[in-house]
C-alpha angles and dihedrals in degrees: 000000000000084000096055080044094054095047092050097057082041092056095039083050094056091038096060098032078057102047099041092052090050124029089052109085095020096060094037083055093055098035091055098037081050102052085043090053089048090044097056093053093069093044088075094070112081110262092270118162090250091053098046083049084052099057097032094073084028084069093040096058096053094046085057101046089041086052095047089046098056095038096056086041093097107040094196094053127064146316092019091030113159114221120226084233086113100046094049094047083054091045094050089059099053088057094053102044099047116100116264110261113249108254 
């Protein structure tokens, strides 16, 4: 069981050493081209009350999801940050549950 253990933390490590190094600057590039491309759309309408209010929450709800995006973007750091409550607890049973060493 430590073993499996062991290959699973192995596996998670390279996982998120991969996908940090990579994801990154290829999905900030698309998220922002995309949210140019949308925004220019609505630059093509004369500045009338209805339009600024448009884009106005059109901006906001960017911001947000962008924000969102980047905060969860690391699940052990704030404000998404996972706790080691389940690991310890797993840990804890392995322990109990191991044989006592002869002494």
């Amino acid at each position: 069981m430590l073993d499996r253990i062991y290959a699973i933390s192995d596996s998670h490590t390279k996982r998120k050493s991969n996908v940090a190094d990579s994801m990154s600057s290829i999905f900030s590039f698309a998220a922002l081209s995309g949210v140019i491309f949308i925004a220019l759309a609505y630059y093509s309408y004369p500045p009338q009350k209805r339009n600024i209010v448009l884009i106005s929450m059109f901006g906001a709800y960017t911001g947000i999801i962008l924000f969102l995006i980047y905060s969860f973007s690391n699940p052990y750091a704030p404000p998404a940050a996972l706790s080691p409550g389940p690991l310890l607890r797993l840990q804890e049973q392995i322990r109990d549950s191991a044989p006592p060493t002869p002494a």
